[in-house]
C-alpha atoms as one frame of an Amber mdcrd trajectory, in Angstrom:
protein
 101.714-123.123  30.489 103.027-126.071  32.509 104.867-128.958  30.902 102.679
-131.744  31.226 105.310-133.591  32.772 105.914-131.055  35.219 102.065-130.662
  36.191 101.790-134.462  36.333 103.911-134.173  39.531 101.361-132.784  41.542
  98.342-134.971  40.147  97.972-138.423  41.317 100.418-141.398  41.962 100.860
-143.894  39.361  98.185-146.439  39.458  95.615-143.885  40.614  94.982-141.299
  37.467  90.984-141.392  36.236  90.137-140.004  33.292  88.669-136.991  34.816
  92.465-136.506  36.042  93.377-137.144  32.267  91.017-134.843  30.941  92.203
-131.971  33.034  96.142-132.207  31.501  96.660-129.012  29.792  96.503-129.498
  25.681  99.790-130.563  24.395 101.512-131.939  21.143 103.020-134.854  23.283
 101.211-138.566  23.197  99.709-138.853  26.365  97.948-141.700  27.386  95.895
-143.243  29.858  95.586-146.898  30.842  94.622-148.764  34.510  95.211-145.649
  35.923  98.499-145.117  34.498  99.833-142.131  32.372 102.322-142.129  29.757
 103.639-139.183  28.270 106.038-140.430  25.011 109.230-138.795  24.568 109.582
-136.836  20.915 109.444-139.134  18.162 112.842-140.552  16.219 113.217-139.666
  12.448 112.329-143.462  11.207 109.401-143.167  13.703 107.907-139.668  12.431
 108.873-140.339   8.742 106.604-143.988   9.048 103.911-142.141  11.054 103.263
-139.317   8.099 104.048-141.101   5.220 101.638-143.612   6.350  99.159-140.972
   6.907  99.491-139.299   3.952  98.894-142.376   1.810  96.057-143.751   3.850
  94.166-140.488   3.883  94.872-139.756   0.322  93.168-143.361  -0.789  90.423
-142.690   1.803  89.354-138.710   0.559  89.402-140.101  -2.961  87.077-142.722
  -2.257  84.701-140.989   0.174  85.501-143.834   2.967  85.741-141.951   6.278
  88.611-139.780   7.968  91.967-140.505   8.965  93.563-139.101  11.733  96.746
-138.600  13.615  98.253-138.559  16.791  98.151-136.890  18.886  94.067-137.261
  18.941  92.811-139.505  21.759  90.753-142.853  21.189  88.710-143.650  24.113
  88.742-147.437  24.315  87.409-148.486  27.599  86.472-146.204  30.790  89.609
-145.008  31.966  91.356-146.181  28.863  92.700-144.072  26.429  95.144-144.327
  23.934  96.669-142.137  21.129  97.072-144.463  18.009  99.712-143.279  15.599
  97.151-143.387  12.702  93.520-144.401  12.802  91.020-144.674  10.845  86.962
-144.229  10.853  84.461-145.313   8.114  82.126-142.894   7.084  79.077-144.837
   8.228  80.789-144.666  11.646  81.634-141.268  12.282  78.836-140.428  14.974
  82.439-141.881  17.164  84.619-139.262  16.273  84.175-136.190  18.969  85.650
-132.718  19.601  87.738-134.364  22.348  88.201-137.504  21.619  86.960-140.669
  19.650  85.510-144.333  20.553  86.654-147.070  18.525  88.260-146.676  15.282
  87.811-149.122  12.574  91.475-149.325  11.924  94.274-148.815  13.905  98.164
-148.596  13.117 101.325-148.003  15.489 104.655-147.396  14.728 107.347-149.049
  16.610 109.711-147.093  18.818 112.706-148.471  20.821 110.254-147.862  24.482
 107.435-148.439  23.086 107.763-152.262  21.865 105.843-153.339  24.825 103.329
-151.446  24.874 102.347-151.503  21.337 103.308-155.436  21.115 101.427-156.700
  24.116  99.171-154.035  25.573  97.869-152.345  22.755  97.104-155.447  21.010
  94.949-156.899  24.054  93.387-153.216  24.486  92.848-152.749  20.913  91.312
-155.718  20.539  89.140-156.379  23.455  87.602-153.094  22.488  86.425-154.162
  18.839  89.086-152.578  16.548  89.057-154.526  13.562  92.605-154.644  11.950
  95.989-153.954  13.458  98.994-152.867  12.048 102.039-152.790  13.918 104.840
-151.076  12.165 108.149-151.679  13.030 111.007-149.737  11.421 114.086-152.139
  13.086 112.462-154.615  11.687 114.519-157.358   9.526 111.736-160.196   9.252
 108.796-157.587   8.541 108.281-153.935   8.681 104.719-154.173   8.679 102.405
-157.086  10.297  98.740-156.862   9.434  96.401-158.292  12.815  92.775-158.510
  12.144  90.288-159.103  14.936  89.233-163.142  15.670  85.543-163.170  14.232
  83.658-164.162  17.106  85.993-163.893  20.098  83.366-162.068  22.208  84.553
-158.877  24.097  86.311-160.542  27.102  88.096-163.724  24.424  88.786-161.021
  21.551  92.365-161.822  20.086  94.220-160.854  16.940  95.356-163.121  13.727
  98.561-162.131  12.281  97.209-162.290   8.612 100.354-161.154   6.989 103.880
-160.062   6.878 106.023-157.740   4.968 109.168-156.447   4.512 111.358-154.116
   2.029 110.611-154.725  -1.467 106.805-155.511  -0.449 103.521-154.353  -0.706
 101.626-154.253   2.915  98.023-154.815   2.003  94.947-154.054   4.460  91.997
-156.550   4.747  89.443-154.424   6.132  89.809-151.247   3.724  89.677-153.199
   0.323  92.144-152.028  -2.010  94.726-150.079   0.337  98.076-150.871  -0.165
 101.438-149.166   0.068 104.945-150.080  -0.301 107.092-151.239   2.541 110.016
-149.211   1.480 107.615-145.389   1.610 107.623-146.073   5.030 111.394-146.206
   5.565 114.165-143.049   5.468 116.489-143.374   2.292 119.021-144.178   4.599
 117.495-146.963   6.255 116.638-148.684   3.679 118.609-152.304   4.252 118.987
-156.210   2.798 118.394-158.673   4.927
């Protein structure tokens, strides 16, 4: 099977993928992601980035099962945000009452949403995500950010009443090493800053 960098060569320019374009990519392990008719296809993941990503799966989905809230989920499963908009969210999560959203393929809008900072992906998850995320409903944010030295984790949660086109996050909190990062929208959810780092990356200041 083709290397779905290699097959994107002979699908459409930059600028000009739709999502039945999108859909057609052959399944692969690799984020790939769709947005104003541009595809991304993330390299492999660093250490720091893969050992935030499943320890902050792990912990979420272990308070979720044990509580009967929902499912929690992955990457690399798709969340379709907007026509022709998909993205890949690090970890996500879906409350039970909600899960009519979560399909073979792909799902609609989470309830919770977390990415985890990579050195080319700052941007994106920064800027773009946040508008996209936002503008399509998700209710909390979390940007992780394993450089970090003013705050591993920030915690966004959705501006009640924003409308669809106005919708903006709140940075509601901070935290760094030595913390506890606490969600606002999944009551009682918490882990500790320093699960989310390597042993050896664990730093003052």
């Amino acid at each position: 099977m083709a290397a779905v960098h290699e097959l994107a060569q002979i699908f459409p320019q930059q600028g000009q993928w739709t999502e039945r374009d999108y859909w057609a990519l052959p399944e692969t392990n690799h984020i790939v992601e769709l947005s104003d008719g541009v595809l991304r296809v993330s390299p492999a993941p660093s250490h720091p980035h893969a050992h935030a990503v499943g320890r902050l799966f792990h912990e979420l989905m272990t308070y979720v099962d044990r509580h009967a809230l929902g499912e929690v989920l992955v990457a690399p499963y798709a969340v379709r945000l907007a026509p022709g908009r998909i993205r890949e969210p690090d970890v996500l999560f879906v409350r039970r009452e909600h899960m009519q959203r979560v399909g073979h393929r792909y799902a609609t809008v989470p309830d919770w949403v977390a990415e985890v900072i990579s050195p080319g992906s700052r941007t994106i998850d920064e800027r773009e995500k946040r508008l996209e995320y936002a503008a399509a409903g998700v209710p909390e944010y979390w940007i992780v950010d394993p450089e970090a030295r003013d705050g591993v984790v920030r915690v966004l949660r959705l501006r009640a009443g924003a409308g669809a086109r106005k919708s903006a996050y709140d940075e509601v909190a901070r935290y760094g090493l030595g913390e506890t990062a606490r969600a606002v929208s999944i009551p009682g959810f918490a882990i500790e800053v320093d699960r989310l780092l390597p042993r050896e990356d664990h730093r003052a200041g």
